[in-house]
C-alpha positions as a printed NumPy array, in Angstrom:
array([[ -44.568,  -62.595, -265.989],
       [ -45.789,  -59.917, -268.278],
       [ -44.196,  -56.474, -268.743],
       [ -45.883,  -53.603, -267.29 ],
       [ -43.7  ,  -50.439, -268.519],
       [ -40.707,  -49.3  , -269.754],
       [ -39.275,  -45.851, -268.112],
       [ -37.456,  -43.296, -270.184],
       [ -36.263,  -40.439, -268.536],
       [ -36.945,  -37.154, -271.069],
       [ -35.815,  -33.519, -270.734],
       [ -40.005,  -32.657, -271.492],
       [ -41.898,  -35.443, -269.892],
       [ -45.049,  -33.625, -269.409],
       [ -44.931,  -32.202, -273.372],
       [ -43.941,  -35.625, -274.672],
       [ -46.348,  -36.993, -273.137],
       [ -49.108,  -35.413, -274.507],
       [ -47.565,  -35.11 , -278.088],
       [ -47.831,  -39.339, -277.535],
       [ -51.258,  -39.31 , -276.708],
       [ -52.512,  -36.919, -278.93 ],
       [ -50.376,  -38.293, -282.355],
       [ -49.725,  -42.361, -281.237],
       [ -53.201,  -42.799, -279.579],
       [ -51.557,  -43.551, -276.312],
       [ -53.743,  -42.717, -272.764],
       [ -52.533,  -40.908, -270.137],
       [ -53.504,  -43.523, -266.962],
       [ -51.011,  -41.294, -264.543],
       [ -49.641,  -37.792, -264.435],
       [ -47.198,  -36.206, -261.915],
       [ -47.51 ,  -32.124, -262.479],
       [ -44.421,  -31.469, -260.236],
       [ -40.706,  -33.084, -260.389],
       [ -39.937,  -34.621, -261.73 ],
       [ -43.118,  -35.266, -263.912],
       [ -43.996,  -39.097, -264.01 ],
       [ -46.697,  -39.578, -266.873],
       [ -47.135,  -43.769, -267.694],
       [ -48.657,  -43.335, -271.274],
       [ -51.203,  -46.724, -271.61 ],
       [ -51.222,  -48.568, -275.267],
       [ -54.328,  -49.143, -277.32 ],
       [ -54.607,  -52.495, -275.665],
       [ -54.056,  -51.761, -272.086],
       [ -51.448,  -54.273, -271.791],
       [ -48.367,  -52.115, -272.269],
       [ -46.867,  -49.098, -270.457],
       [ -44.308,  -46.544, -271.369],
       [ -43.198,  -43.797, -268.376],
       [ -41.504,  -40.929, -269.158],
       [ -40.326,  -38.816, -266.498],
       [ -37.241,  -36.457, -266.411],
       [ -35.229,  -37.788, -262.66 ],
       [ -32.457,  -36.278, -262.848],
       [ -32.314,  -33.39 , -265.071],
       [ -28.694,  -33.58 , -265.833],
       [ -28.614,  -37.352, -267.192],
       [ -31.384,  -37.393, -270.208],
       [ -29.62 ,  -39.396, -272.808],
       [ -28.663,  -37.584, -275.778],
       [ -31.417,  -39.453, -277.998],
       [ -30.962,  -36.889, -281.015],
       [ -27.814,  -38.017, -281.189],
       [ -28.066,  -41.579, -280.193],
       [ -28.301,  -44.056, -283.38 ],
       [ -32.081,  -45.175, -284.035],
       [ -31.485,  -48.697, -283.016],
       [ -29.701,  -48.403, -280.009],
       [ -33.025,  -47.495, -278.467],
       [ -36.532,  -47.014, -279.981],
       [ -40.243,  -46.856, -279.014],
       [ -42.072,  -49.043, -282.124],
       [ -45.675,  -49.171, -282.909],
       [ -48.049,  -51.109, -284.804],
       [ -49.536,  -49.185, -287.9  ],
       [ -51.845,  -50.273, -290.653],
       [ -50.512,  -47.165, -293.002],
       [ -46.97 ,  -46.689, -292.334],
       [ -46.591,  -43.987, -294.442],
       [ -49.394,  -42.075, -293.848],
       [ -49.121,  -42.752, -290.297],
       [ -45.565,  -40.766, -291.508],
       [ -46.822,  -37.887, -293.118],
       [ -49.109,  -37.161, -290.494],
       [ -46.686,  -37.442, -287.743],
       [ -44.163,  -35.337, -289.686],
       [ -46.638,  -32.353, -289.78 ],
       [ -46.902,  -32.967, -286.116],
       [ -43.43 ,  -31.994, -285.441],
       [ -41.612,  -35.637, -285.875],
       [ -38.302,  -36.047, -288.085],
       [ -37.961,  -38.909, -290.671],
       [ -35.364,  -41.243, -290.5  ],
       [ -35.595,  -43.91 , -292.745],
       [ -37.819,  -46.186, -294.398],
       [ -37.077,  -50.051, -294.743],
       [ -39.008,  -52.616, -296.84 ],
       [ -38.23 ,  -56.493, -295.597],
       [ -38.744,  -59.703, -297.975],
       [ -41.909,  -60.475, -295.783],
       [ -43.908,  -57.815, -296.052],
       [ -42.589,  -55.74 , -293.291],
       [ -42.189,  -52.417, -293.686],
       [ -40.545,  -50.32 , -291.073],
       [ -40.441,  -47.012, -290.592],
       [ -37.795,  -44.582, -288.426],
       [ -38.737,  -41.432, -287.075],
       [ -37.741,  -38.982, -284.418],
       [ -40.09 ,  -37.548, -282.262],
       [ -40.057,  -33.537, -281.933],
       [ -37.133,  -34.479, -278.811],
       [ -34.947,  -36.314, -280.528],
       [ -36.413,  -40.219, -279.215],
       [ -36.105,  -42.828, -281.785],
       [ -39.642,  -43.785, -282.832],
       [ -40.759,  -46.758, -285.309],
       [ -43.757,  -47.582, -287.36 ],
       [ -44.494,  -51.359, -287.927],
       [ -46.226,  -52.934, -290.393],
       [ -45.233,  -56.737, -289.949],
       [ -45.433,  -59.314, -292.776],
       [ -46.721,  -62.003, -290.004],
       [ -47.559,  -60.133, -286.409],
       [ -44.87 ,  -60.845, -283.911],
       [ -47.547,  -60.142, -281.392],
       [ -50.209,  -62.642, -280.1  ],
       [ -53.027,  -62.793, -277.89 ],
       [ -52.555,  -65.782, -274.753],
       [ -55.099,  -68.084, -273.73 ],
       [ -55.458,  -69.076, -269.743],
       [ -53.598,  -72.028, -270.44 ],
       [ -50.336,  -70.385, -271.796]])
């Protein structure tokens, strides 16, 4: 089995969304332009989804306020840091930065809505490409 998405419901689904494909690269494959606003946001690959749609209203989690690593959305990036500045000037809050013995370097951010976002540079990719016989 392979995952296909990952649903977060957001108080600005339709805003997020395109703040995600415009900064992060993501594609829009699907967008719902009434309630409550389904947009699946396609990686760079194809292969993974995220949905964010805002059913119901009155239960968004409080993502500002939730700590980073309860719940994140993390990306691959060459440049971490400029991959930082530039999302900063697009409306996106720094959290922290963290350099790992490996190579990794991580970085925290907040998108202009509060959702945890992070910026991966790995030491050794944690992601690999399957052959027909895995």
């Amino acid at each position: 089995m392979n995952f296909e998405h990952i649903g977060l419901n957001v108080a600005a689904p339709l805003a997020a969304a395109d703040w995600y494909a415009r900064h992060l690269s993501l594609t829009i494959v699907k967008r719902q332009e009434q309630a409550p606003y389904t947009v699946f946001l396609a990686d760079s690959d194809g292969t993974m989804l995220v949905e964010f749609y805002c059913n119901p209203p009155d239960q968004v989690p409080p993502y500002a306020s939730m700590p980073p690593l309860l719940l994140h959305l993390a990306f691959v990036s060459a440049d971490p840091a400029q991959d930082k500045d530039r999302l900063i000037r697009a409306g996106a809050t720094f959290v922290e930065d963290l350099y790992l013995n490996d190579g990794t370097c991580l970085v925290m951010l907040r998108d202009p809505w509060g959702l945890a976002l992070q910026l991966c540079r790995r030491g050794a990719p944690l992601r690999r490409t399957l052959s027909a016989h895995d």
